[in-house]
Residue frames as qw, qx, qy, qz and C-alpha x, y, z in Angstrom:
[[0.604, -0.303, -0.723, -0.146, 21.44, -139.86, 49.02],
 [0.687, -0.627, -0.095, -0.354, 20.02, -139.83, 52.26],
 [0.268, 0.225, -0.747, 0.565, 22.53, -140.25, 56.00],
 [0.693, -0.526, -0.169, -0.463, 19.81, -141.60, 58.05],
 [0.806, -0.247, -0.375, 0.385, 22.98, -143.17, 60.40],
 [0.492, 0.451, -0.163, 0.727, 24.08, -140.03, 61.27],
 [0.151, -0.516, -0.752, 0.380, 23.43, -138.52, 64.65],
 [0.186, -0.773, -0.607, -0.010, 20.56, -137.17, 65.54],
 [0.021, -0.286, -0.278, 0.917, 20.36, -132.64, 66.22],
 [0.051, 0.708, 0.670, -0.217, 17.30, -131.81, 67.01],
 [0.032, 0.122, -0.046, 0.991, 16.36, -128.45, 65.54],
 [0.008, -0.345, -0.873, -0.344, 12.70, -128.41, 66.40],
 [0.144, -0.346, -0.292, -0.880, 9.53, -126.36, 66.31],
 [0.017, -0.223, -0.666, 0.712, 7.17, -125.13, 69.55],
 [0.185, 0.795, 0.528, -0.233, 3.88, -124.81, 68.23],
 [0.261, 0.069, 0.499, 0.824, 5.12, -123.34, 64.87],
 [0.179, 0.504, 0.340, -0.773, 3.55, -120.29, 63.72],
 [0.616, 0.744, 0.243, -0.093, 1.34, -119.09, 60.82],
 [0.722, 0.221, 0.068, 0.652, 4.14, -118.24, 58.12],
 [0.342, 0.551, -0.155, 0.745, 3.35, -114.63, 58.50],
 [0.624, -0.741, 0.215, -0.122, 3.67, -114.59, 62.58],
 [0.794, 0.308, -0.226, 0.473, 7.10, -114.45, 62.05],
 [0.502, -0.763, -0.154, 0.376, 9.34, -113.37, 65.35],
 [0.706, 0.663, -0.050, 0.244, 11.87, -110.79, 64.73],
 [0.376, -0.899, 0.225, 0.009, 13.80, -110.61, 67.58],
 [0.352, 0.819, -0.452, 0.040, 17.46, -110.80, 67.08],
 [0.957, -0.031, -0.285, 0.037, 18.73, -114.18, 67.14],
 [0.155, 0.781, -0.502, 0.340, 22.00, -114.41, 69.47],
 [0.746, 0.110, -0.626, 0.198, 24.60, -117.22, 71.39],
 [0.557, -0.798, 0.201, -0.107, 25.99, -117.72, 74.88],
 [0.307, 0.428, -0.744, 0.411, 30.10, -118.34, 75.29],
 [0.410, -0.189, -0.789, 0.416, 30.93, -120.51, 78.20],
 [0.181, 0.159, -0.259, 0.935, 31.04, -117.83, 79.94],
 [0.146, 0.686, 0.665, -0.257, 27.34, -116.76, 79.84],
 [0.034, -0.471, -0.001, 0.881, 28.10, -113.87, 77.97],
 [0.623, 0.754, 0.130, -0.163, 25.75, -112.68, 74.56],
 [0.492, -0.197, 0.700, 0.480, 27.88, -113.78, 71.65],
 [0.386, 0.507, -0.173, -0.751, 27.23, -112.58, 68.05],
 [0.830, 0.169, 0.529, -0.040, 25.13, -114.95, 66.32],
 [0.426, -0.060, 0.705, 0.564, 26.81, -116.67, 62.84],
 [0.366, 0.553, -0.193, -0.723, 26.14, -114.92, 59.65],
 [0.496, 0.102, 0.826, 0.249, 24.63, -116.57, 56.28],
 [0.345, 0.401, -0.362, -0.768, 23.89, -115.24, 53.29],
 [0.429, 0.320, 0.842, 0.066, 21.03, -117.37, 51.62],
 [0.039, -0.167, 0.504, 0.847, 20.45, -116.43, 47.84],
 [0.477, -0.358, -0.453, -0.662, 16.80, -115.85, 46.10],
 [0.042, -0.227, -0.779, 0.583, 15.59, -115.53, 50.21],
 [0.452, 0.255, 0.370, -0.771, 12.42, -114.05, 48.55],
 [0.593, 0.040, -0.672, -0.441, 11.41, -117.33, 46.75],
 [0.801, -0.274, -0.283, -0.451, 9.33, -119.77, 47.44],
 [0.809, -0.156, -0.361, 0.437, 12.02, -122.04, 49.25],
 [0.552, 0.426, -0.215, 0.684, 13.94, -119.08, 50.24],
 [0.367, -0.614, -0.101, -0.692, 11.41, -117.21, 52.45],
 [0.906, -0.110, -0.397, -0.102, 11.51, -120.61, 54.69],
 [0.825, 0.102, -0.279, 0.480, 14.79, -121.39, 54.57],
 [0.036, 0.410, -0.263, 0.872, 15.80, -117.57, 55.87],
 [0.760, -0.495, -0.026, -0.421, 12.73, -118.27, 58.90],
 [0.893, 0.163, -0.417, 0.044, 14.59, -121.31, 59.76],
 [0.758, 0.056, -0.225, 0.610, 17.57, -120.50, 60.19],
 [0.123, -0.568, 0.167, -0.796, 16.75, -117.44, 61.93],
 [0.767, -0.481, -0.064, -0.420, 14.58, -119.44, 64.07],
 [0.918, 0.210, -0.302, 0.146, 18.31, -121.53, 64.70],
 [0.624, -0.706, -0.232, 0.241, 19.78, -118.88, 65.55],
 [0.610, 0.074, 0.311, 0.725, 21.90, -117.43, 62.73],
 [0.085, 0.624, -0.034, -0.776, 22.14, -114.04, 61.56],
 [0.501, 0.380, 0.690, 0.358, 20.51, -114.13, 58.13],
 [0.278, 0.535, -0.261, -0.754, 21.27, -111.88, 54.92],
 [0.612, 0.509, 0.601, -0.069, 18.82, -112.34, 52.08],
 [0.091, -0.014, 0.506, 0.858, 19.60, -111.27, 48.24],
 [0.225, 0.791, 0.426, -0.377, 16.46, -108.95, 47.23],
 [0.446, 0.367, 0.385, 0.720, 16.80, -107.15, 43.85],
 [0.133, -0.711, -0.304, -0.620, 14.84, -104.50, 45.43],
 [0.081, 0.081, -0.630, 0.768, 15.06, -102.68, 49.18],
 [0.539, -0.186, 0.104, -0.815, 11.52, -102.15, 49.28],
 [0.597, -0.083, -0.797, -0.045, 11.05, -106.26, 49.87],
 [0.645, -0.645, 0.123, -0.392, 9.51, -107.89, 53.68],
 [0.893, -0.136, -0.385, 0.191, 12.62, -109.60, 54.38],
 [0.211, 0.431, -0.271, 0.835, 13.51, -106.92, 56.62],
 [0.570, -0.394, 0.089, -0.716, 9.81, -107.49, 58.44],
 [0.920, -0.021, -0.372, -0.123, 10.99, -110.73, 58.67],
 [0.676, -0.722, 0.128, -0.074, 13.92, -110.48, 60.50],
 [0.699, 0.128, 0.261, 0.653, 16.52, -110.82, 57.65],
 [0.212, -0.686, 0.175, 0.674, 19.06, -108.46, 56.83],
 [0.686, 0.695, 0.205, -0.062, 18.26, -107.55, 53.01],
 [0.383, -0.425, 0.493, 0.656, 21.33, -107.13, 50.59],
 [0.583, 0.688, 0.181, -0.393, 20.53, -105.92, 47.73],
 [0.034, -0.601, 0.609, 0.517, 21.93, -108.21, 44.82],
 [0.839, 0.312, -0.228, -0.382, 22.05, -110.15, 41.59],
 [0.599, -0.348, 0.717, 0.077, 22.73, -113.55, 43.37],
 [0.878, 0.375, 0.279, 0.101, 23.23, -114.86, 39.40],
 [0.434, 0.853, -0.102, 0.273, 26.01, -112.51, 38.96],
 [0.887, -0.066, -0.317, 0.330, 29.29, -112.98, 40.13],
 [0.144, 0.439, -0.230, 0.856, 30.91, -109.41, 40.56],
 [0.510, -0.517, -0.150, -0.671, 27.49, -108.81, 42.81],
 [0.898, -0.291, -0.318, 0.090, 28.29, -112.26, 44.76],
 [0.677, 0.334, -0.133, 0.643, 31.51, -110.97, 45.38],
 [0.030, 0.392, -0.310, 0.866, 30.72, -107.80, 47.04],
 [0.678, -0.536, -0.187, -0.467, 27.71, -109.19, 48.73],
 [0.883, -0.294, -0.348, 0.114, 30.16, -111.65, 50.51],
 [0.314, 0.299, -0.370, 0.822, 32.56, -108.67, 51.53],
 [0.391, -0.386, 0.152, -0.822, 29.96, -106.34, 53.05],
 [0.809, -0.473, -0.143, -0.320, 28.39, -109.44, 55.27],
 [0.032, -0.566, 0.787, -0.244, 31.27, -110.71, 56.03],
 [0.915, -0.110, 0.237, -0.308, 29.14, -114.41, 56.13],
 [0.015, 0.535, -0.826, -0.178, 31.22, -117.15, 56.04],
 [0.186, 0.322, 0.921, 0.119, 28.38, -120.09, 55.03],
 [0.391, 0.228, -0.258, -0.854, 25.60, -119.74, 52.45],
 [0.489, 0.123, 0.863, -0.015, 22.89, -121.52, 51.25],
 [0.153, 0.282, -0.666, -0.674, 22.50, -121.60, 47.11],
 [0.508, 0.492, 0.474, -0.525, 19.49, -121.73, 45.59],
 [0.172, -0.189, 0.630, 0.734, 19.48, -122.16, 41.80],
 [0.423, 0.469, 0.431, -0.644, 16.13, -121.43, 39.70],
 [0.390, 0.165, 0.749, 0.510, 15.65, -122.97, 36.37],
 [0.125, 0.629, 0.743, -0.193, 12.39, -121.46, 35.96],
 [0.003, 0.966, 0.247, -0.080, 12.69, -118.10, 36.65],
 [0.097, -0.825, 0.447, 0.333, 16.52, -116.28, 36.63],
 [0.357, -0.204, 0.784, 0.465, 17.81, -119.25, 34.34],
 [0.432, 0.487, -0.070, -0.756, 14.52, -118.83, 31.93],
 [0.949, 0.238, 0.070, -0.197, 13.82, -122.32, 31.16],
 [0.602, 0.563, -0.540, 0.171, 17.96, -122.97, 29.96],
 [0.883, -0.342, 0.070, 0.313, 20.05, -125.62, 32.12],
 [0.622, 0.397, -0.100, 0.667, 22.93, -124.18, 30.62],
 [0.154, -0.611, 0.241, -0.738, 22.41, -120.25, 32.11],
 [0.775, -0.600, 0.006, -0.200, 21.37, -122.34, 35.63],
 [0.884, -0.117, -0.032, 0.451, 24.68, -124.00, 35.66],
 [0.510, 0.338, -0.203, 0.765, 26.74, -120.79, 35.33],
 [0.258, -0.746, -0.043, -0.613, 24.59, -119.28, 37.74],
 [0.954, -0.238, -0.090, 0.159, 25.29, -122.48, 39.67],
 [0.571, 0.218, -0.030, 0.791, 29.24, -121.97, 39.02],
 [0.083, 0.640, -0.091, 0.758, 29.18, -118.29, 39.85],
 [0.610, -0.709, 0.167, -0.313, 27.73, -118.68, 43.32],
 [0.952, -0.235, -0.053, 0.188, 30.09, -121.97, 44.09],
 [0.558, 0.238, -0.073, 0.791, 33.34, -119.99, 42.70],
 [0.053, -0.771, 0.111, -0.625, 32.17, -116.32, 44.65],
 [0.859, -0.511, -0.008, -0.005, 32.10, -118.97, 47.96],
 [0.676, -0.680, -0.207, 0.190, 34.91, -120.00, 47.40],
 [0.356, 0.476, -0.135, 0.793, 37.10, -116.51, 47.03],
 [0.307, -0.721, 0.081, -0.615, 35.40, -115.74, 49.86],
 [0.192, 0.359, -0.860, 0.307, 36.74, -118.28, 52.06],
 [0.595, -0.328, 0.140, -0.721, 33.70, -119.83, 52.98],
 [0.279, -0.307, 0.856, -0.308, 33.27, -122.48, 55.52],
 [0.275, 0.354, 0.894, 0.024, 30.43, -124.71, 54.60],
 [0.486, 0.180, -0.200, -0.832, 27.75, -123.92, 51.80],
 [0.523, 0.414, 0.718, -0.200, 24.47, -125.93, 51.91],
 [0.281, 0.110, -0.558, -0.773, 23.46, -126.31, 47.95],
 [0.575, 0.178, 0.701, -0.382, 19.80, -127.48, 47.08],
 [0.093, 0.075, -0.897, -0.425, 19.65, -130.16, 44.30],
 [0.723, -0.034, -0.306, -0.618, 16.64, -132.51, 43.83],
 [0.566, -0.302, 0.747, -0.175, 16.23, -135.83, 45.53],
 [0.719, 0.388, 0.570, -0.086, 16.71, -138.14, 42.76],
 [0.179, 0.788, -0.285, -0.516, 18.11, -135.68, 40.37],
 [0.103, 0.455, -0.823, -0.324, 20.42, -138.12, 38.29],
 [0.219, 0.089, 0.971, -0.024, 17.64, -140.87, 37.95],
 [0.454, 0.661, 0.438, -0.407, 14.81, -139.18, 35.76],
 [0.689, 0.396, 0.385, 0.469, 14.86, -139.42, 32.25],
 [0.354, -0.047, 0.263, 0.896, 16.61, -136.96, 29.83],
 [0.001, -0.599, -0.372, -0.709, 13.31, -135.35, 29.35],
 [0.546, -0.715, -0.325, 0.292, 13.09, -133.93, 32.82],
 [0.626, 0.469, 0.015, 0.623, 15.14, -130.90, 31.67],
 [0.154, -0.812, 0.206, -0.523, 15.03, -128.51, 34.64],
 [0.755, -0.632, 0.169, -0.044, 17.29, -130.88, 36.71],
 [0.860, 0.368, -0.145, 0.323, 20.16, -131.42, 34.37],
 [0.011, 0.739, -0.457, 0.495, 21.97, -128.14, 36.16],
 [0.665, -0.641, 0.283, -0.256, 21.14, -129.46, 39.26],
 [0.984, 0.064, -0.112, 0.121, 23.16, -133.03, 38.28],
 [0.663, 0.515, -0.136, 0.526, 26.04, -130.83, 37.35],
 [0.100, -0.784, 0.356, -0.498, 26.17, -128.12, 39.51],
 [0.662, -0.649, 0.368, -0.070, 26.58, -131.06, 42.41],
 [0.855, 0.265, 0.001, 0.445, 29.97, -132.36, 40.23],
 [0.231, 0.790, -0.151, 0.548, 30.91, -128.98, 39.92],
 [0.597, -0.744, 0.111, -0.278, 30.45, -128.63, 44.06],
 [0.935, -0.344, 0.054, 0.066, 32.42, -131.57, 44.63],
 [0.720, 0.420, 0.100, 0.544, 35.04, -130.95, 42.61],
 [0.456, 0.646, -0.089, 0.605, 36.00, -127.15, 44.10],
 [0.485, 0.090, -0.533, 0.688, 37.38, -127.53, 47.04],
 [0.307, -0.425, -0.204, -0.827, 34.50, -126.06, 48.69],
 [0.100, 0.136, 0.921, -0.352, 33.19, -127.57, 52.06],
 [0.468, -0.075, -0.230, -0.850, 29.84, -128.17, 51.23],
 [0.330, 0.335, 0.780, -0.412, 26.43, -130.55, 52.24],
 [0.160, 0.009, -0.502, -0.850, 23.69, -130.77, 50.11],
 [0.316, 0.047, 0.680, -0.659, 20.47, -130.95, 50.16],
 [0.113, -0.091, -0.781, -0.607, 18.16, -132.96, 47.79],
 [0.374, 0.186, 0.224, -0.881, 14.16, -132.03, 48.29],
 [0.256, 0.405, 0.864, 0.154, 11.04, -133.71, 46.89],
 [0.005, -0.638, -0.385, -0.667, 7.90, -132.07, 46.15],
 [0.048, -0.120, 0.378, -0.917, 6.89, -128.79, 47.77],
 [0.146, -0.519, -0.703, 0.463, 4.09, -128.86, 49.96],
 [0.087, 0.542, -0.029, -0.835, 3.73, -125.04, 48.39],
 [0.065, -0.085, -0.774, -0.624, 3.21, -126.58, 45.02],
 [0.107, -0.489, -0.865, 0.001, -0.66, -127.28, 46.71],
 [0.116, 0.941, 0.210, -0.241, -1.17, -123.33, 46.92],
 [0.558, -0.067, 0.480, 0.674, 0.48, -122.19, 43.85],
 [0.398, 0.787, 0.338, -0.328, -1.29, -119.05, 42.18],
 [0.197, 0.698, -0.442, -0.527, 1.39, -118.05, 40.18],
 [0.093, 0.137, -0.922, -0.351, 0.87, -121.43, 38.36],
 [0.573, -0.163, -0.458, -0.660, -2.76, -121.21, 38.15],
 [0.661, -0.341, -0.663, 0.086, -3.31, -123.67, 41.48],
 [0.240, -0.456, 0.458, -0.724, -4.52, -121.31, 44.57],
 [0.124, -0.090, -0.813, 0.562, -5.15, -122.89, 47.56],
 [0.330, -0.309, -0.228, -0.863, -8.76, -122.74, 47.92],
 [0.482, -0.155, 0.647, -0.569, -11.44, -123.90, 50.93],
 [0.876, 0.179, 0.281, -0.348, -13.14, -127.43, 49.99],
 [0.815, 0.575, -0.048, 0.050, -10.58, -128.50, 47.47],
 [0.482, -0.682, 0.430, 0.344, -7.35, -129.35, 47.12],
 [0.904, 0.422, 0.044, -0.051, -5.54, -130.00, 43.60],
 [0.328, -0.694, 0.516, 0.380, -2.10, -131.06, 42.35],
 [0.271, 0.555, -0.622, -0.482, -0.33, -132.44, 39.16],
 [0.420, 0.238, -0.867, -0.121, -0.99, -135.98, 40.51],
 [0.531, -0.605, 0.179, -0.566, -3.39, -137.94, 42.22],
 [0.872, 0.059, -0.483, 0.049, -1.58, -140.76, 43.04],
 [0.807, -0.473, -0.053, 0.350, 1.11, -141.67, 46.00],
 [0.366, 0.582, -0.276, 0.672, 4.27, -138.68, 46.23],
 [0.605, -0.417, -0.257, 0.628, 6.44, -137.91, 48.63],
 [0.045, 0.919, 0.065, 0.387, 6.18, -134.06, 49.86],
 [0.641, -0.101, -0.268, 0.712, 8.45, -132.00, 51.87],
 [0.023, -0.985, -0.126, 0.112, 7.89, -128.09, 53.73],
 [0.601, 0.590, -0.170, 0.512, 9.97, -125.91, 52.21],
 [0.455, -0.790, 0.225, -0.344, 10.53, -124.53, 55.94],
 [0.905, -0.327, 0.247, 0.113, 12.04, -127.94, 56.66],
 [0.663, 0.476, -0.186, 0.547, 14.90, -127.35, 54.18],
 [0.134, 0.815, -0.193, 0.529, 15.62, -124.72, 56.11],
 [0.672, -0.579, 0.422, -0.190, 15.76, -126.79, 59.44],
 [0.940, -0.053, 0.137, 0.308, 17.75, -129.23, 57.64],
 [0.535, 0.736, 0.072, 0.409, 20.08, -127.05, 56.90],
 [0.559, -0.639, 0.331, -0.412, 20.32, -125.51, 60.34],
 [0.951, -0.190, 0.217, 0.115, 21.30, -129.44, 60.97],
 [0.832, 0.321, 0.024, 0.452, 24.27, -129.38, 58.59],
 [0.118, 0.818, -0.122, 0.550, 25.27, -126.30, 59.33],
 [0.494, -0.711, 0.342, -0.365, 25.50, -126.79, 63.09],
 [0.861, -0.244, 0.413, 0.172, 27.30, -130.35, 62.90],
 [0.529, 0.734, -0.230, -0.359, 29.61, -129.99, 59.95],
 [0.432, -0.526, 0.721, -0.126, 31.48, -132.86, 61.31],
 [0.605, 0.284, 0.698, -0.259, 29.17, -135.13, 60.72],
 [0.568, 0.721, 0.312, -0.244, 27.39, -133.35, 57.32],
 [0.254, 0.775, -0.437, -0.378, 30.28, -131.92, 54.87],
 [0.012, -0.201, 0.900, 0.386, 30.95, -133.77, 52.14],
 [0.186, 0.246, 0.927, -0.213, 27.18, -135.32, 52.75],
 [0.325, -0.162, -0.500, -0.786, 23.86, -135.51, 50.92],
 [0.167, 0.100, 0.774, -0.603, 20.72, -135.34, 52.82],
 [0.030, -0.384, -0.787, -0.483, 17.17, -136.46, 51.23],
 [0.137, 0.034, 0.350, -0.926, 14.72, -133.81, 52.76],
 [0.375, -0.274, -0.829, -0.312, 11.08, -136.42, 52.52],
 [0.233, -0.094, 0.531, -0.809, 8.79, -135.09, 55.35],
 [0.609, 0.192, 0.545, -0.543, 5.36, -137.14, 54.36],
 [0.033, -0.163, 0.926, 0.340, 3.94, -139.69, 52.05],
 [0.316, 0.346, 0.745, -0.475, 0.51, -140.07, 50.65],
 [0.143, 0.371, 0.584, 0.708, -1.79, -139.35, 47.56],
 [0.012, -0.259, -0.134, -0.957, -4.05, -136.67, 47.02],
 [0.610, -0.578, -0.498, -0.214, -7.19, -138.38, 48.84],
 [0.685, -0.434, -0.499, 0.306, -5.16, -138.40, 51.83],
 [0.279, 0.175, 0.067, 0.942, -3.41, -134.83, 51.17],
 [0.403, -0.577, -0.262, -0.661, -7.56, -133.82, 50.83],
 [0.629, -0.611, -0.474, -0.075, -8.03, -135.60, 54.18],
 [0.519, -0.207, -0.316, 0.767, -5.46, -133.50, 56.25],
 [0.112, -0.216, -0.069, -0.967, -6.84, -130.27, 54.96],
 [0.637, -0.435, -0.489, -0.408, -10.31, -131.45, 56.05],
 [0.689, -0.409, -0.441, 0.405, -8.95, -132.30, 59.50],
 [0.347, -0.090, -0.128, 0.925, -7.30, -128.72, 59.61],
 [0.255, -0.165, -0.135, -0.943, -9.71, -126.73, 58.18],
 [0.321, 0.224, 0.741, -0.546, -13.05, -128.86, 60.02],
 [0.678, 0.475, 0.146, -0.541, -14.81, -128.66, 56.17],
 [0.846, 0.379, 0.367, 0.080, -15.34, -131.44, 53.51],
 [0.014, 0.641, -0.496, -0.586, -12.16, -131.17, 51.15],
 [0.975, 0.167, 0.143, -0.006, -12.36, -133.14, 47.57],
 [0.323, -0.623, 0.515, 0.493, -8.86, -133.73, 45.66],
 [0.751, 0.556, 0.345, -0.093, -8.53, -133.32, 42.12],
 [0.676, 0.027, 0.247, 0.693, -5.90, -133.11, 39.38],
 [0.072, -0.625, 0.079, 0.773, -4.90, -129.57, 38.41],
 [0.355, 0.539, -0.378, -0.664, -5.16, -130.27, 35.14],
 [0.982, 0.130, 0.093, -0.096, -5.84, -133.83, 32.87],
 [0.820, -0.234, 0.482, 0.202, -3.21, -135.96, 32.33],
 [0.671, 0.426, 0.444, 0.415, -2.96, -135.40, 28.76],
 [0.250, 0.877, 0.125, 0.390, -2.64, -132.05, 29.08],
 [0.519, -0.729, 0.362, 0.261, 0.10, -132.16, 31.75],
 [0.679, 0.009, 0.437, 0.590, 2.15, -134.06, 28.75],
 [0.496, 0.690, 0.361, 0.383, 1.10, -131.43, 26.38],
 [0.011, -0.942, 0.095, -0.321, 1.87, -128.31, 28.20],
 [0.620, -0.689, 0.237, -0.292, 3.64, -129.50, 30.83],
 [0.737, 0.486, -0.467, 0.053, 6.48, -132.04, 29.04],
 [0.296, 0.483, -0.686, 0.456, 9.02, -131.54, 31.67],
 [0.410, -0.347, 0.442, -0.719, 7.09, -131.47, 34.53],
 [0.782, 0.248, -0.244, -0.517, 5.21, -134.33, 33.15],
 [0.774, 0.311, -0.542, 0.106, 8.04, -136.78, 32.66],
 [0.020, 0.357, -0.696, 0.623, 8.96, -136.09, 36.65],
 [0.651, -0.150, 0.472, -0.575, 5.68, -137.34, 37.95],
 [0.945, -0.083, -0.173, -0.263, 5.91, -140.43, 36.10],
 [0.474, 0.371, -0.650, 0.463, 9.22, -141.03, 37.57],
 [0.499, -0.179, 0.340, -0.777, 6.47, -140.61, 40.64],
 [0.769, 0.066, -0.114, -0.625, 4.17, -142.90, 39.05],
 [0.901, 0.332, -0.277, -0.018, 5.61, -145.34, 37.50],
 [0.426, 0.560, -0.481, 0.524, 8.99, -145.36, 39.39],
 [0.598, -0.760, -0.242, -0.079, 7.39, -144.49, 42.46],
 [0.338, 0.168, -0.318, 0.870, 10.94, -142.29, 43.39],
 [0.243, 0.761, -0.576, 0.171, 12.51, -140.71, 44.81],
 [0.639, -0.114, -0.748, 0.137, 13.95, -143.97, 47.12],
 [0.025, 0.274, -0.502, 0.820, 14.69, -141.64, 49.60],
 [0.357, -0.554, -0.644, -0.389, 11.76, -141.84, 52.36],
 [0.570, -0.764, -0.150, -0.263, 10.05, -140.21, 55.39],
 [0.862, -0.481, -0.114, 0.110, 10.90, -142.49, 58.18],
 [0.733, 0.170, -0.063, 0.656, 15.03, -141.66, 57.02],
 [0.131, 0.640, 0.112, 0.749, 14.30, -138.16, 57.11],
 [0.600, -0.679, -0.274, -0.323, 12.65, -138.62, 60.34],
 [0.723, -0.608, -0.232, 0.231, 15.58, -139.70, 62.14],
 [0.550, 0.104, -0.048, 0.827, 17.31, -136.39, 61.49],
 [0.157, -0.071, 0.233, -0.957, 14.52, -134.57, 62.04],
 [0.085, 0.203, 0.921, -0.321, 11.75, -135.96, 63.90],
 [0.120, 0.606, 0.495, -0.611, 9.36, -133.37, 63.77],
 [0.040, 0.092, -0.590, -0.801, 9.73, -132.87, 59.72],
 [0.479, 0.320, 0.234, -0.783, 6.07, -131.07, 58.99],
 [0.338, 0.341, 0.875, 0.063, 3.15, -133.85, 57.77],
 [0.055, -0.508, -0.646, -0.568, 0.50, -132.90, 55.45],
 [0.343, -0.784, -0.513, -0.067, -1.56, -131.90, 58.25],
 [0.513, -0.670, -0.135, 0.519, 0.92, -130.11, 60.04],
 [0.546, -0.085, 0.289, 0.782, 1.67, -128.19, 57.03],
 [0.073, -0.697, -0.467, -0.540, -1.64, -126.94, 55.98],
 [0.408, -0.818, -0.348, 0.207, -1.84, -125.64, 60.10],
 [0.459, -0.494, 0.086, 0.733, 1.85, -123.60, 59.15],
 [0.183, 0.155, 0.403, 0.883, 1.03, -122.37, 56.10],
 [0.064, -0.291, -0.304, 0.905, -2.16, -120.72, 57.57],
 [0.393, 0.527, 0.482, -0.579, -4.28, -119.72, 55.27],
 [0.677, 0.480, 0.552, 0.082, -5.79, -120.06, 51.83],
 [0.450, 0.373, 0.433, 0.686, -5.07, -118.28, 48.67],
 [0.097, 0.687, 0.271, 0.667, -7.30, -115.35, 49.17],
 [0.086, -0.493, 0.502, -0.706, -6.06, -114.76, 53.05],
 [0.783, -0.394, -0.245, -0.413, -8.96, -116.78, 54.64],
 [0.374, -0.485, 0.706, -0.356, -7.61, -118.35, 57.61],
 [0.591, 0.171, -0.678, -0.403, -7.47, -122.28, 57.16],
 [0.160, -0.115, -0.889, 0.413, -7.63, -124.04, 60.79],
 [0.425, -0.539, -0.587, -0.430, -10.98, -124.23, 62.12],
 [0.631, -0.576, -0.429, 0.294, -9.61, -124.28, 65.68],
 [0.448, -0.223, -0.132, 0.856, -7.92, -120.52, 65.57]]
């Protein structure tokens, strides 16, 4: 659940850039002293997903040295200003050596039903388990995990959050210092091509038009950056990560405001054919609908991080449409 009593670190954004105007100058501390101090290391797992890309910006942008797991060297999280490591963050031998050679003592765990678990809660939970047990042999100080806001309150047909339920038992339970972090929907979900839903000028579409609660996937990464820098405060703690509130009319009307042209909003797909194809996914938005979850909200979110990115302010960071076009009207 949500610690909206908790105080208050700013992490916060200066005119925030397109995603890919991304600085890369080497992030680094001052000691009393005044002297340059080497900035803190983190190893943040799938850093070239959709959340991950973000979350590794962030927390560069915080002030941490960030290594990214990349199955491949030839990846841009090197143009980014992460240190690439080339491993399978589902494999445990691989965790293991990734957390020698950085020598990072805090991570942030990522788990993927979807894609590296292949649709199975089961293989997500040992993938879950394998990162939480390579932490801690590696003696690591705080690990930020990201769950679901709501996770343990959607029905039993919601089947790509069951890991998540577990893997935060598991967390608690091994002696790990940890924080978590429980997300709504992505803001990214609204330019999705690899699920058939680019981002396009005049139009906006999503699974639902009704009222949902969204969240940038950038802001994980500044909440995170919060826990991480107060662990005082955060370990042991669950943080709802709710940055805006609003249905799909109002979603269209931010893009309109950003982009200066008529947007309409429409459903990605009918209704009936979200249940048909779309079962799991399905049975979460009426826990949307009908439920009107997660409880978690905004305003809570707000007073850990004020400046958590609106609708509008999310279309202006994420820049530009599906096929490159540039979305703001004013740039």
């Amino acid at each position: 659940m949500s610690n909206p009593t908790a105080p208050m670190l700013l992490v916060t954004r200066e005119k925030v850039k397109p995603k890919n105007e991304v600085s890369t100058a080497s992030p680094n501390r001052r000691s009393p002293g005044g002297t340059s101090m080497p900035a803190e290391k983190i190893l943040v797992l799938n850093a070239t997903g959709k959340v991950g890309r973000n979350v590794c910006r962030a927390l560069r942008e915080a002030g941490y040295e960030v290594y990214g797991t990349t199955r491949s060297s030839k990846g841009t999280l090197a143009e980014q200003g992460v240190k690439p490591v080339v491993c399978n963050y589902t494999v445990r031998a691989d965790l293991d050596r990734v957390f020698a050679d950085t020598g990072a003592r805090k991570v942030f765990v990522i788990t993927d039903y979807f894609g590296a678990a292949k649709k199975s809660a089961t293989l997500e939970f040992e993938q879950g388990r394998a990162a939480i047990d390579a932490a801690k042999a590696a003696g690591v100080q705080h690990l930020v995990f990201m769950s679901v806001a709501d996770a343990e309150f959607f029905d039993e047909h919601v089947k790509h959050l069951h890991a998540k339920v577990a893997l935060e038992k598991y967390l608690r339970q091994s002696g790990v210092p940890f924080s978590i972090l429980q997300p709504c929907a992505f803001f990214e979900n609204l330019d999705d091509a690899a699920n058939w839903n680019p981002l396009k000028k005049g139009v906006v579409k999503f699974l639902t038009m009704q009222d949902c609660k969204y969240c940038a996937t950038y802001d994980i990464g500044r909440a995170a950056a919060i826990q991480l820098k107060d662990p005082q405060t955060w370990l042991g703690k669950t943080l709802d990560v709710i940055g805006w509130q609003g249905d799909l009319s109002q979603v269209a009307a931010a893009l309109s405001r950003v982009s200066g042209v008529p947007v309409k909003a429409k459903l990605a797909m009918p209704i009936f054919l979200r249940r048909l194809f779309l079962n799991d996914l399905h049975h979460m938005f009426l826990y949307y609908e009908v439920h009107k979850g997660p409880r978690g909200t905004p305003e809570a979110f707000q007073k850990i991080l004020p400046d958590a990115l609106s609708a509008e302010d999310w279309f202006r960071f994420h820049g530009y449409y599906a096929n490159g076009e540039k979305i703001a009207a004013d740039v």
